[in-house]
C-alpha positions as MATLAB code, in Angstrom:
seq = 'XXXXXXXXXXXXXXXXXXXXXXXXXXXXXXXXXXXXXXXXXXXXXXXXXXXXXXXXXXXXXXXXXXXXXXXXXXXXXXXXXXXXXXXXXXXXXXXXXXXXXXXXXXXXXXXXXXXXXXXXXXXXXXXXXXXXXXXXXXXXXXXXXXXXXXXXXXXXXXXXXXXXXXXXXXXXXXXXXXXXXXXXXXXXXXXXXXXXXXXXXXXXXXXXXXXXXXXXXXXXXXXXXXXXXXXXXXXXXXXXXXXXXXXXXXXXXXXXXXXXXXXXXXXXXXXXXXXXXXXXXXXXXXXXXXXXXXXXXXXXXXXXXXXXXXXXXXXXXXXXXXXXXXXXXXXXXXX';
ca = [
       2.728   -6.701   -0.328;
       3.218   -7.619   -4.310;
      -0.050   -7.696   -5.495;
      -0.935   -4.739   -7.903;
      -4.195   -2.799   -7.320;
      -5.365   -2.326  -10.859;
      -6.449    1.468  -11.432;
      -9.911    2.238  -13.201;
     -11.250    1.934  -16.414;
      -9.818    5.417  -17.921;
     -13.172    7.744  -19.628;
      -4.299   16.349  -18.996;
      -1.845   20.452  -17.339;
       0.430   19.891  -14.513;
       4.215   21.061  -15.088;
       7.136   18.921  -14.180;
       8.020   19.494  -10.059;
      11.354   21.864  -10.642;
      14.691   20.245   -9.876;
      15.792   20.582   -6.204;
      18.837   22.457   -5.509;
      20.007   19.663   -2.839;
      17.807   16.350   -2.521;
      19.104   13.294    0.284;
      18.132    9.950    1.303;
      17.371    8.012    3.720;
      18.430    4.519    4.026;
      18.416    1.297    6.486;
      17.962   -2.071    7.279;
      15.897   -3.766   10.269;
      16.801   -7.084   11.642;
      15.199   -8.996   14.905;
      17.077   -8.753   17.435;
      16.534  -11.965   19.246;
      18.000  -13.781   16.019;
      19.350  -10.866   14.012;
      17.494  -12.109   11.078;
      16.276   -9.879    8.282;
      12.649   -8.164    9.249;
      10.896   -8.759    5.532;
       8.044   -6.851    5.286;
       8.707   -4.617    7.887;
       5.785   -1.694    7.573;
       8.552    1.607    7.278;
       7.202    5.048    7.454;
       9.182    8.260    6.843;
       7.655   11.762    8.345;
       8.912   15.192    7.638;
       9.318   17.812   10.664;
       7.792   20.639    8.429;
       5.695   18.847    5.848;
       4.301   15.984    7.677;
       3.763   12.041    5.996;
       6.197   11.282    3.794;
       5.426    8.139    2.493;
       5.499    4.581    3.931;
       7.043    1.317    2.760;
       7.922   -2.802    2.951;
      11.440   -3.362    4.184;
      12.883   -6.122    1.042;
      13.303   -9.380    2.145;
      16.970   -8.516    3.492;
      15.388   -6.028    5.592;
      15.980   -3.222    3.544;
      14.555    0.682    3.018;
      15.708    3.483    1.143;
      14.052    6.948    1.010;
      14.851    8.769   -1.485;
      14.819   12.143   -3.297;
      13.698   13.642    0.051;
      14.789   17.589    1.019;
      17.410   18.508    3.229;
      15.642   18.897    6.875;
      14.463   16.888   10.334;
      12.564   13.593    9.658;
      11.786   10.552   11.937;
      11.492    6.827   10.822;
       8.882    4.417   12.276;
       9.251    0.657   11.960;
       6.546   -1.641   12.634;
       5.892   -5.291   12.544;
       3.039   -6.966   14.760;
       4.318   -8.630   17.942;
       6.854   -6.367   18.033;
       7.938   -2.484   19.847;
       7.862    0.320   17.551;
      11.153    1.723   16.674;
      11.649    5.507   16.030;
      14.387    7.392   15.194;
      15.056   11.173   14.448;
      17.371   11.607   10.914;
      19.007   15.211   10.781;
      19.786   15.657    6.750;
      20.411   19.240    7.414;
      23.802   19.125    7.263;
      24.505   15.572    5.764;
      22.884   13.950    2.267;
      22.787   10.353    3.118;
      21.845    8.585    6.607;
      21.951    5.157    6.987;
      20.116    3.401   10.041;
      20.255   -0.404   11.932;
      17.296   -1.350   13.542;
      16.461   -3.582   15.655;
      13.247   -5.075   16.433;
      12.580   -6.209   19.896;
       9.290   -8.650   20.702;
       6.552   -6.728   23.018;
       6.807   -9.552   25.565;
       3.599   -7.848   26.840;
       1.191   -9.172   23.832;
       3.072  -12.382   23.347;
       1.409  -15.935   23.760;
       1.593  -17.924   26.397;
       2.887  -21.621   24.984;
       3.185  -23.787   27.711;
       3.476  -23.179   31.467;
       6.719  -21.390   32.267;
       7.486  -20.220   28.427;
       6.837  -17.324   26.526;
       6.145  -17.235   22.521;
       8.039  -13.961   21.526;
       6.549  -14.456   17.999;
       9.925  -15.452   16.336;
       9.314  -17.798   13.696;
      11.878  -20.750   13.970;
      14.572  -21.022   11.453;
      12.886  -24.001   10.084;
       9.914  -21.823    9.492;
      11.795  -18.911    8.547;
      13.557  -21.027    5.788;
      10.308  -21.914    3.947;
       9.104  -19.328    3.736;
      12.296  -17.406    2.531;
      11.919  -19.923    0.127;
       8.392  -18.771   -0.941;
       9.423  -15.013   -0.964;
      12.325  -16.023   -3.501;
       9.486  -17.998   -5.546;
       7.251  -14.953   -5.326;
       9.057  -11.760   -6.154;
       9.715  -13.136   -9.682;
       5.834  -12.321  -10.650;
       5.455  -16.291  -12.435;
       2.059  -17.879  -12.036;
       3.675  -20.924  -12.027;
       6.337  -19.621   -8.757;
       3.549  -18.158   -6.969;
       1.357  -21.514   -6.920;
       5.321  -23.377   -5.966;
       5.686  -20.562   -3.336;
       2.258  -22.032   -1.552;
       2.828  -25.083   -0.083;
       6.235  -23.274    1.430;
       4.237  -21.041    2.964;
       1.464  -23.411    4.331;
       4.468  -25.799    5.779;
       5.972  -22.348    7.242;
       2.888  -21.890    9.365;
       2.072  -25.575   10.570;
       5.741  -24.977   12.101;
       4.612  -21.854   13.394;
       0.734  -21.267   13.794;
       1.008  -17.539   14.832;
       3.381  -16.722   11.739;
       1.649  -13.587   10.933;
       4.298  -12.437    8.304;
       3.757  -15.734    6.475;
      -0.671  -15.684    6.942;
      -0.303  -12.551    5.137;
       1.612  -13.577    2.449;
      -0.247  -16.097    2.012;
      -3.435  -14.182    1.566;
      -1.703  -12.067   -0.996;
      -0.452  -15.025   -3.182;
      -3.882  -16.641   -3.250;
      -4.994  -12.941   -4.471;
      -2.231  -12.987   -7.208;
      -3.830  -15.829   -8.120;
      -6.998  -14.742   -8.700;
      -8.292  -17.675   -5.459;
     -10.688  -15.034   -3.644;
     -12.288  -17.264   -1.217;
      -9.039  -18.705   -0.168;
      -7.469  -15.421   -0.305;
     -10.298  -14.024    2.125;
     -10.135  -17.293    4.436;
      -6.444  -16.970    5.115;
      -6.671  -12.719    5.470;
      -9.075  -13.405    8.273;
      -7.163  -15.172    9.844;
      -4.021  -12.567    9.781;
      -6.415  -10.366   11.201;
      -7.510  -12.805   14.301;
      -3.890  -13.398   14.944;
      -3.159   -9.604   15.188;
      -6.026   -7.350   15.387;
      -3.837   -4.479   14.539;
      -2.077   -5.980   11.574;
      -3.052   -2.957    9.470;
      -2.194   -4.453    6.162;
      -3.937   -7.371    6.389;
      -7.424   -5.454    6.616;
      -5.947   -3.558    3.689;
      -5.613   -6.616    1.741;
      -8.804   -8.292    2.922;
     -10.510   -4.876    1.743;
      -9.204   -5.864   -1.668;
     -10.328   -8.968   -1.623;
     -14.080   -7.851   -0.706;
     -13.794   -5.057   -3.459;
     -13.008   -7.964   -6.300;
     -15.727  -10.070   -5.181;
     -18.297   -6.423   -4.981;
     -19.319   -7.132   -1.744;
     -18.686   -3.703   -0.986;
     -20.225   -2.979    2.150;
     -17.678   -5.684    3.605;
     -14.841   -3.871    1.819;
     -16.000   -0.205    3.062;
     -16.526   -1.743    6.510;
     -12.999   -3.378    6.628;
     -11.082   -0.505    5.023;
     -12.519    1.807    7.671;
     -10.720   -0.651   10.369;
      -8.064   -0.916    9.323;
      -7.952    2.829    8.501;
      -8.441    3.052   12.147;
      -5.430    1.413   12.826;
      -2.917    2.943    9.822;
      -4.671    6.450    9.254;
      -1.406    7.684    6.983;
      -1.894    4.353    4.202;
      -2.645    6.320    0.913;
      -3.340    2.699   -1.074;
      -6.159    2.081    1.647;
      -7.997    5.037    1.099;
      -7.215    4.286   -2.239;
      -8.893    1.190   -2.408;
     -12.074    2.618   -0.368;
     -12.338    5.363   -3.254;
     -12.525    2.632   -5.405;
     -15.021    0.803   -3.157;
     -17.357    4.351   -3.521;
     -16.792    4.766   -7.451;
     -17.437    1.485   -8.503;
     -21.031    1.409   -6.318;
     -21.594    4.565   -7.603;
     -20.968    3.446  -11.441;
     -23.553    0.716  -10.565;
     -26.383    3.751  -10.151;
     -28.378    4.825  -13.070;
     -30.007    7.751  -11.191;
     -27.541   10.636  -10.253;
     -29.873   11.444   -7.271;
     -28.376    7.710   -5.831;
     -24.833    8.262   -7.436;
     -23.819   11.362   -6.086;
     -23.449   10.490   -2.755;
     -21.123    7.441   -2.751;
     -18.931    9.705   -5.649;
     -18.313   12.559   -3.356;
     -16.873    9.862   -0.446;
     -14.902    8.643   -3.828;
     -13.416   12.127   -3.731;
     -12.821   12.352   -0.886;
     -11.025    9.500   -0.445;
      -9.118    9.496   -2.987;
      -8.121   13.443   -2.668;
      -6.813   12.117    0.896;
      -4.342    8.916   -0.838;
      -2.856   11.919   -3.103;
      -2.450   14.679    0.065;
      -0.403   11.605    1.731;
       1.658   10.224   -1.254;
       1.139   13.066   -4.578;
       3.323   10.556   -6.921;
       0.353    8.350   -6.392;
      -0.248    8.065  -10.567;
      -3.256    5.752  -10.319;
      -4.912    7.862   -7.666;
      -3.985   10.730   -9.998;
      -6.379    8.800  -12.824;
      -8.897    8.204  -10.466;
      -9.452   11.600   -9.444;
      -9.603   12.296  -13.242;
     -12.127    9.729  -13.652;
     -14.026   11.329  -10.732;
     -13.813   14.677  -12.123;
     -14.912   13.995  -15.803;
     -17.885   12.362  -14.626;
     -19.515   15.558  -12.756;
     -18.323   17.124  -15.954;
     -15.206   19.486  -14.440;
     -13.089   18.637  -17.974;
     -10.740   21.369  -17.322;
      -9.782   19.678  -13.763;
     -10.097   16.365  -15.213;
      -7.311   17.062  -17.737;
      -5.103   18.592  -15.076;
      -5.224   15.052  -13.126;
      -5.099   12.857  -16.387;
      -1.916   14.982  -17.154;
      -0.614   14.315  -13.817;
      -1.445   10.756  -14.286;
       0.901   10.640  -18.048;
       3.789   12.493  -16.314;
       4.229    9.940  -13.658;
       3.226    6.932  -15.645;
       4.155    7.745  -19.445;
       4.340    4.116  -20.440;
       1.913    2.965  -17.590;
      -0.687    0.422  -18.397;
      -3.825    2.958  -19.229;
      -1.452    5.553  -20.626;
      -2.363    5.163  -24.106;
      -6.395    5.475  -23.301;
      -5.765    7.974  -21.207;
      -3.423   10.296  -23.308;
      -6.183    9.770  -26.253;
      -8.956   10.550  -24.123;
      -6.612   13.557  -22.509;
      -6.515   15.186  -26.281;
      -9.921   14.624  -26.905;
     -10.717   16.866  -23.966;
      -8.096   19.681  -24.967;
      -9.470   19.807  -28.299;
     -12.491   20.367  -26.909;
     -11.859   22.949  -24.569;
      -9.734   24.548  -27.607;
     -13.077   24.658  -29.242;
     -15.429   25.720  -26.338;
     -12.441   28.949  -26.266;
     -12.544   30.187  -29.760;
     -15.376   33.656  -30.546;
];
């Protein structure tokens, strides 16, 4: 999913992780295997035998992963795309650096849709289908305004080929959101979701969409679905600690506040335990921190935030604010 989740308004002393000794990777490529064309988008998760969640990913749009930077040890993958079986497989990097995996994706016959008497929709788009909206990915992934709005109609001819092209809904929903079209963007995420009721993602992104337009209770409320569904998705409970902190920044009185920021902390503290590089989560946390007044832990996670993201989009309110509170402290220290 391309669209960018912009992190809060920013209001710093964590040391650099030390160098491993001996770091691998894992890398792969999915494909369907009733066509053997690329799975784009393919939801990839990586779990650690001794350290749990790893961190999950989209396969590229040639079907593509790569894990990287991990330590030697046992992990598994997990591939999933809606309509389809689960693949898992066990990667021993005990003994070798590099793995590289082929996956193939096989429909669950059992949740397909009955077409026409006697035939069986395995939820393969058709190549005419798949070629528009290859099309539209090649449009999208340059980031233009003016590509995205070209990549539409590709995508909207992709799914009157193929009504139950879930990959293509989805994307959809997330170029109208690029665009800044909330109502459309909502209208077509709704209906990823009433295609596949366990499309994870697409409650993620309709979340989103509810949290731009501040009807919160619909984003908190669709979060926690899909939550249901993808426990392990730090940018969800990302987005719901967002959801919390900016209904609590609404409240004048603290006694109203404080409840909504603590679910803010918690939320957020729970994106970090799953994916610690998460830099925006990082400043959120900061954010959450400074404003019950904890400056000293504040500055730890608005340091954390400047290591990952030096040149990041708040990092130059963020590193002024960070001295501010240093100086501060400095001061608060001295006899």
């Amino acid at each position: 999913m391309r669209f960018r989740l912009l992190a809060c308004i920013v209001l710093m002393l964590a040391a650099p992780s030390p160098l491993l000794a001996q770091i691998g990777q894992i890398s792969g490529q999915v494909r369907y295997a009733e066509n053997n064309q690329p799975a784009f988008n393919a939801i990839v998760s990586c779990d650690s035998y001794t350290s749990g969640f790893i961190g999950q990913q989209y396969a590229d749009r040639n079907g593509r992963f790569l894990f990287s930077r991990l330590k030697l040890g046992q992990y598994t993958i997990r591939v999933r795309v809606p309509g389809f079986i689960e693949e898992k497989q066990d990667v021993d990097l005990s003994s070798a650096v590099t793995a590289n995996l082929q996956i193939q994706l096989r429909a669950d016959k059992s949740k397909s849709l009955v077409t026409r008497p006697g035939t069986i929709n395995v939820n393969v788009p058709p190549p005419t289908a798949q070629a528009e909206f290859d099309q539209a990915v090649a449009l999208i992934i340059t980031g233009q305004k003016e590509d995205i709005e070209r990549a539409i109609p590709h995508l909207q001819k992709a799914i009157s080929i193929f009504p139950n092209f879930t990959e293509a809904e989805l994307k959809l929903g997330t170029a109208y959101m690029d665009l800044g079209s909330w109502d459309k963007a909502e209208e077509t995420l709704k209906t990823v979701i009433q295609i596949d009721p366990n499309a994870g993602n697409g409650y993620f992104a309709l979340g989103e969409v509810y949290r731009r337009e501040k009807k919160y209770d619909d984003a908190e409320k669709v979060l926690a679905e899909g939550l249901a569904i993808e426990a392990r998705s730090a940018q969800a409970h990302f987005t719901l600690a967002r959801v919390y902190w900016e209904r609590a920044s609404n409240m004048k009185d603290e006694s109203q506040w404080r409840a909504p920021l603590e679910k803010s902390y918690q939320e957020v503290k729970q994106a970090i335990d799953l994916d610690p590089n998460f830099a925006a989560a990082h400043l959120l946390k900061g954010n959450l921190l400074f404003k019950v007044r904890r400056a000293e832990d504040a500055l730890r996670e608005f340091d954390e935030y400047l290591r990952l993201e030096p040149h990041g989009e708040f990092a130059p309110q963020t590193r002024e604010l960070a001295e501010k509170i240093r100086k501060a402290l400095s001061q608060q220290k001295k006899p």
